[in-house]
N, C-alpha and C positions, 0 to 999 in steps of 0.2 A: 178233462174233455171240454171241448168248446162247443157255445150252443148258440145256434144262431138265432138273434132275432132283426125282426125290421118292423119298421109304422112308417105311414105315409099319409099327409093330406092335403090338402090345396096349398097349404103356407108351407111346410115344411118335412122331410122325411128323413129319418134317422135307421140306417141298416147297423147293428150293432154286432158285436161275438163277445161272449160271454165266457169267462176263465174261475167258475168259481171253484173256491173249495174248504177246507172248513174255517181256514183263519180271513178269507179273504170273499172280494167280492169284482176281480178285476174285469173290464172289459174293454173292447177296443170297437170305437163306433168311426162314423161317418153322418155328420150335420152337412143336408143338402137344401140349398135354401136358393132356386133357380131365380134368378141368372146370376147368383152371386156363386164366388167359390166356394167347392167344399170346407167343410172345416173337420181336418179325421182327429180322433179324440183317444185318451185325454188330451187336453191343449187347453190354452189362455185366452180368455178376452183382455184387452190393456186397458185402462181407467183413464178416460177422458176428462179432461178441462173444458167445459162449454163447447164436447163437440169435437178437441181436438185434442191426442195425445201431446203432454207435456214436454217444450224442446223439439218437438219434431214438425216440419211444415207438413202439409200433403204430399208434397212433391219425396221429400226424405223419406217419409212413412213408407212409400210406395215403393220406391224404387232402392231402399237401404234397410228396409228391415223385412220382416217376414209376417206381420200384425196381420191380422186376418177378421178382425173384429174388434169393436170398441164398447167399450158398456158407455151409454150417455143419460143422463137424467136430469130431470128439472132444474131441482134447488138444491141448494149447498148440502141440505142434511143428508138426500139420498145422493146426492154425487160423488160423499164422501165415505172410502171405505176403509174403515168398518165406519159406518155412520155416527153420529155426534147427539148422543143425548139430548131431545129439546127440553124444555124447561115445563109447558103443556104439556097435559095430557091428552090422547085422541081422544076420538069424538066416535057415535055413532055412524059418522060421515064423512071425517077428516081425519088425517096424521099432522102431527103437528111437527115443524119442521123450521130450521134454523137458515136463513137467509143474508144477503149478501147487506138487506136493512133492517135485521134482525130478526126476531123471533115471528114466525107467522104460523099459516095453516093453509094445508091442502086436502080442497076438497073433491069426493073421487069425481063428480061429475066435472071437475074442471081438468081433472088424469086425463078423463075420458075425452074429453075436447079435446086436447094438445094431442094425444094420441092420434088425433083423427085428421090434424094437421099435420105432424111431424110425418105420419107413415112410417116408422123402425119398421125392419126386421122382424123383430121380435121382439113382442111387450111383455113387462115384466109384472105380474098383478100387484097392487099393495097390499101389504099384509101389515097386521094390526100385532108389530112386536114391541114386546121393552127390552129399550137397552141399558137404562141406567139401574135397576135392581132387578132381581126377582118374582115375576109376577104372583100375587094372592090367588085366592081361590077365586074370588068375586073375578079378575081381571083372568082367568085361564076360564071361564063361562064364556068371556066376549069376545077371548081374540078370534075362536072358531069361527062366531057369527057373523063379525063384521067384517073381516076376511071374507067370507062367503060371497056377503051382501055386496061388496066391493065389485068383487070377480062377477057378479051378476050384470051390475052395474057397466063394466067394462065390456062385457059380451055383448050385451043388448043394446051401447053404444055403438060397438062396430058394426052389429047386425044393422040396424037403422042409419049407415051411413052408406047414401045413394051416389057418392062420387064416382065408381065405376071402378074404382084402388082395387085391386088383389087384397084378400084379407090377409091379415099378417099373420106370425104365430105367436100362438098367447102361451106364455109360462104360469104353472099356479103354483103359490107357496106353499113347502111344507113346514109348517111351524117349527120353531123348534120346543117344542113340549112332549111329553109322552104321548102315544098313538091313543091311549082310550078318552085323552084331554080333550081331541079335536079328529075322532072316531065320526061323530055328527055331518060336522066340514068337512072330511075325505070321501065320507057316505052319499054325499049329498055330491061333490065332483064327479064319483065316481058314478053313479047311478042318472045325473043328468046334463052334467056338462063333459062327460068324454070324448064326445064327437068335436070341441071346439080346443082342447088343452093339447099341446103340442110338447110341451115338456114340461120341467119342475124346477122350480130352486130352493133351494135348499138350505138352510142358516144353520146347521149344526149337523153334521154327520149322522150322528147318532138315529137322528129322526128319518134318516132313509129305509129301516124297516117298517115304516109307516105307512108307507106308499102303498094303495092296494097292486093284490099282487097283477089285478088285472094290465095294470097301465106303469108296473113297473121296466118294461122297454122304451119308454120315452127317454129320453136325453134327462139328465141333473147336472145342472147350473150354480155353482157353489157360488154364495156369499156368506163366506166363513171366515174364520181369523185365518189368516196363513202368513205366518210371520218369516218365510223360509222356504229352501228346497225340500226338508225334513217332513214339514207340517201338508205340503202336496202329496208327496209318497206315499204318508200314512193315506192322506183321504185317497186318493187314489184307488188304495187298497181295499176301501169299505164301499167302491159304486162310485165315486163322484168321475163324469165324462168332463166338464170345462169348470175352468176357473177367472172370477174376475180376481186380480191381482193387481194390489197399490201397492207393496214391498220393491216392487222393480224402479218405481219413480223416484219412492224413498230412498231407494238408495242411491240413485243420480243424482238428488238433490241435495245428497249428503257430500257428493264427491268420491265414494263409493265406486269400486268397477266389479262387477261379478267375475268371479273365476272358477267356479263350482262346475261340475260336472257328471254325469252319471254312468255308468256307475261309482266311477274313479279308479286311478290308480289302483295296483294289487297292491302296494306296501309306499302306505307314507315316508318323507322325510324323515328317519332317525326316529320314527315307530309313534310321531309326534301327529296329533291333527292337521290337515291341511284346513288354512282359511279356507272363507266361501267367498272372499273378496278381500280387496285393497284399499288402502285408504291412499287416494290421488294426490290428498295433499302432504304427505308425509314429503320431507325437504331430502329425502332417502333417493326419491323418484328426479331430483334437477337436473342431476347429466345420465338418465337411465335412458340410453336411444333404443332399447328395446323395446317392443309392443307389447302390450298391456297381458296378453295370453299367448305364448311361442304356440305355433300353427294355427291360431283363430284366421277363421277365412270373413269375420266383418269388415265393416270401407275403414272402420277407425282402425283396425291393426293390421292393416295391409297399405295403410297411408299415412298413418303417424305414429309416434314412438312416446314412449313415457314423459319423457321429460318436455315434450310439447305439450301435455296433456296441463301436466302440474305447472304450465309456466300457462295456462290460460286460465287455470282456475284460480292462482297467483296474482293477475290481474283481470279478476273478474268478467270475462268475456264470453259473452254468450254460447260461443264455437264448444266451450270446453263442457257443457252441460250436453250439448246437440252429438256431440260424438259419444260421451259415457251412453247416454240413451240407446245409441243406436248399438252397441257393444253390448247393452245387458239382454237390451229383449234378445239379439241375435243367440247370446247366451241361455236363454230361456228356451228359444228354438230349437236347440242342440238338444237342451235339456229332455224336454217334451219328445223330440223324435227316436233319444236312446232308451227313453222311457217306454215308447210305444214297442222300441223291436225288442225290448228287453222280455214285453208279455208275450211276446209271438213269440219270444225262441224259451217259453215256461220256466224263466230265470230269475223272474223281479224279484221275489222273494229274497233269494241270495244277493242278488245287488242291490238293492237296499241296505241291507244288513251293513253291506262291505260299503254304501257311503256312508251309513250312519258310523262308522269305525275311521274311516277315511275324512271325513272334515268336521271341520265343528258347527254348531248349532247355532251359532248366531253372529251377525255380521261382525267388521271390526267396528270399533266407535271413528264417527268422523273428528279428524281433529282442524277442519276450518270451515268456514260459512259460507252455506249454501245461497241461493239465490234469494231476493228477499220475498219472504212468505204472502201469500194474502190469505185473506180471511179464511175461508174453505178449507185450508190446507193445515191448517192445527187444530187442536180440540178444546173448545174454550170452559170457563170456570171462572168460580168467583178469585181478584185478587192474585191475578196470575200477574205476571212479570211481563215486558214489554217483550215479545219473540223478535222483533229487527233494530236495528241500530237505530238512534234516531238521525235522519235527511239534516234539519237544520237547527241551529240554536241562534240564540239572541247574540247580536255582533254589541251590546253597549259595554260588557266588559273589555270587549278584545277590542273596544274602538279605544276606549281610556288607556290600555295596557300600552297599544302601539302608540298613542301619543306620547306618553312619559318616557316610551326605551327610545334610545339612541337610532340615529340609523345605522344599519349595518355599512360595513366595511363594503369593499368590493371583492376582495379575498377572505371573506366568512366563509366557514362551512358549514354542514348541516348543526354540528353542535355548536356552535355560537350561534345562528338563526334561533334555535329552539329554547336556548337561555335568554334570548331578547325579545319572544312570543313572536316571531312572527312566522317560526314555523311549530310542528308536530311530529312527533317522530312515531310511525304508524310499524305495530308489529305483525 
């Protein structure tokens, strides 16, 4: 039986319908956030680069995919998800946070300033997590507190800003700890900051029965591991309405094309998993003039064929990163909206089942080189290996080398160039 609920405030309103039952917790909402478009849920926000989806201009975003939202953040440690252990510990005041010139900190009254310039949508409050071990006992005492403190902090900066702005909607974290860890901190939302929280996010599933139950109709905002279609389904299935999602970039950037689908096929190939994607650069793909997924109705498979694909990524061009992009999210799209009619016709359960039986778990491995990295976009550590090739080296060997060789012939070919150094032969 479906139960309806809805919340509404000046920044935001969320009508939801509710499908639970005893292994599940699914629902089907609607994020209305005037004058922007709805966003009906479950569904995805895409992980932004300083602002802008990776590969894609505004103009593409718009008009070739179906993005409907973007997560954007400061500095590199929360722009990166899952986020990047900093080396600091927080502060009473700060998170400590890994930057484009290294290691720094962020303190919340300078959140609260940017906030008060930027104007989002919807802000996201800091919350005082660890990512690199386990927290102590001493450390699950504060992360309540200063979460709290934070969130106050954040309120009472928007409150005291006289621009004349629409307030935005504020999201408040739920830890991820046990409910009687940070019982204090829900206590204390729930009792006086309800009237300003607009929805939740959420860092661990698990912790969605934490939520009091008063304000558990608000919207949940997943920043979780989601490695996969597999890892969405589940959370889906425990409450979570949106998700941010870095796996879709990852794999464009791997050369990667999603092929997955929900709920799938009744009976795989020859009783064998189907992939959840392709690897572009496999030399399988050179003269494949078919589109990357027979009936996808994206611009890239309705306008280019395989073997264009692999002969862009072949010679490193940017075209061939701009089209996998616009192919996965569209893919994602599909995803999300057979997901949504799958709960209205009270089937998910079974179609689930029948992907998890129907593809396998995790992507194929890329086997060529993606675009060159920067910083933000790997996870650093002591003693790590160089992630891009190195641009230039020192010409005083190759300058002695081509003095002593001969000159080439006029009828040399590439292997006599490469035996007289004055070429390379690149695999």
């Amino acid at each position: 039986m479906a139960t309806k609920q809805s919340y509404s405030s000046n920044a935001l309103a969320f009508e939801s319908k509710a499908f639970s039952s005893h292994d599940s917790n699914l629902r089907l909402g609607k994020i209305l956030l005037p004058p922007r478009t709805s966003i009906v849920t479950p569904h995805y926000i895409a992980v932004s680069s300083k602002g802008c989806v990776p590969h894609l201009s505004q103009d593409t975003m718009k008009g070739s995919t179906g993005i409907q939202g973007i997560y954007v953040a400061l500095e590199d440690c929360p722009r990166r998800h899952p986020p990047v252990p900093a080396r600091a510990a927080n502060t009473n005041t700060s998170i400590s946070i890994q930057t484009a010139l290294g290691f720094s900190t962020l303190e919340s009254d300078d959140y609260v300033a940017a906030v008060q310039k930027l104007r989002p949508d919807i802000i996201l409050g800091m919350a005082d997590n660890e990512y690199s071990k386990k927290p102590g006992v001493k450390r699950l005492e504060k992360m309540g507190d200063r979460t709290l403190a934070w969130f106050q902090d954040l309120v009472a900066g928007l409150e005291d800003d006289a621009n004349g702005f629409p307030q935005p909607a504020l999201f408040a974290p739920v830890l991820p700890i046990q409910a009687g860890q940070q019982s204090d901190y829900l206590d204390t939302i729930e009792e006086e900051l309800a009237d300003r929280i607009s929805g939740w996010i959420v860092y661990d599933p698990a912790s969605i029965d934490s939520i009091p139950a008063t304000m558990r109709r608000l919207p949940r905002l997943a920043m979780t591991d989601v490695w996969g279609p597999q890892d969405i389904l589940n959370q889906i299935s425990l409450g979570i309405d949106a998700f941010v999602l870095s796996f879709v970039g990852e794999a464009t950037d791997a050369g990667i094309a999603l092929t997955f689908a929900f709920p799938g096929p009744e009976r795989s190939l020859g009783g064998n998993r189907v992939p959840t994607g392709i690897d572009m650069w496999s030399t399988a793909y050179s003269s494949d003039v078919f589109c990357i997924v027979e009936g996808c109705t994206c611009y890239t498979c309705k306008n280019h064929h395989r073997a264009f694909i692999r002969h862009l990524l072949d010679a490193k061009e940017m075209l061939a990163w701009v089209l996998l992009q616009i192919h996965n999210y569209h893919t994602l799209d599909i995803f999300f909206a057979n997901v949504r009619q799958s709960i209205r016709n009270a089937t998910f359960e079974d179609d689930r089942d029948l992907f998890a039986k129907t593809f396998e778990q995790e992507f194929p491995t890329s086997t060529g080189r993606g675009p060159r990295l920067r910083g933000y976009q790997v996870k650093s550590g002591p003693d790590e290996p160089r992630r891009n090739l190195q641009a230039f080296r020192s010409l005083e060997d190759t300058q002695e080398r081509l003095a002593e060789a001969p000159v080439p012939s006029f009828d040399a070919d590439g292997e006599d160039l490469e035996q007289q150094g004055f070429a390379e032969r690149l695999t």
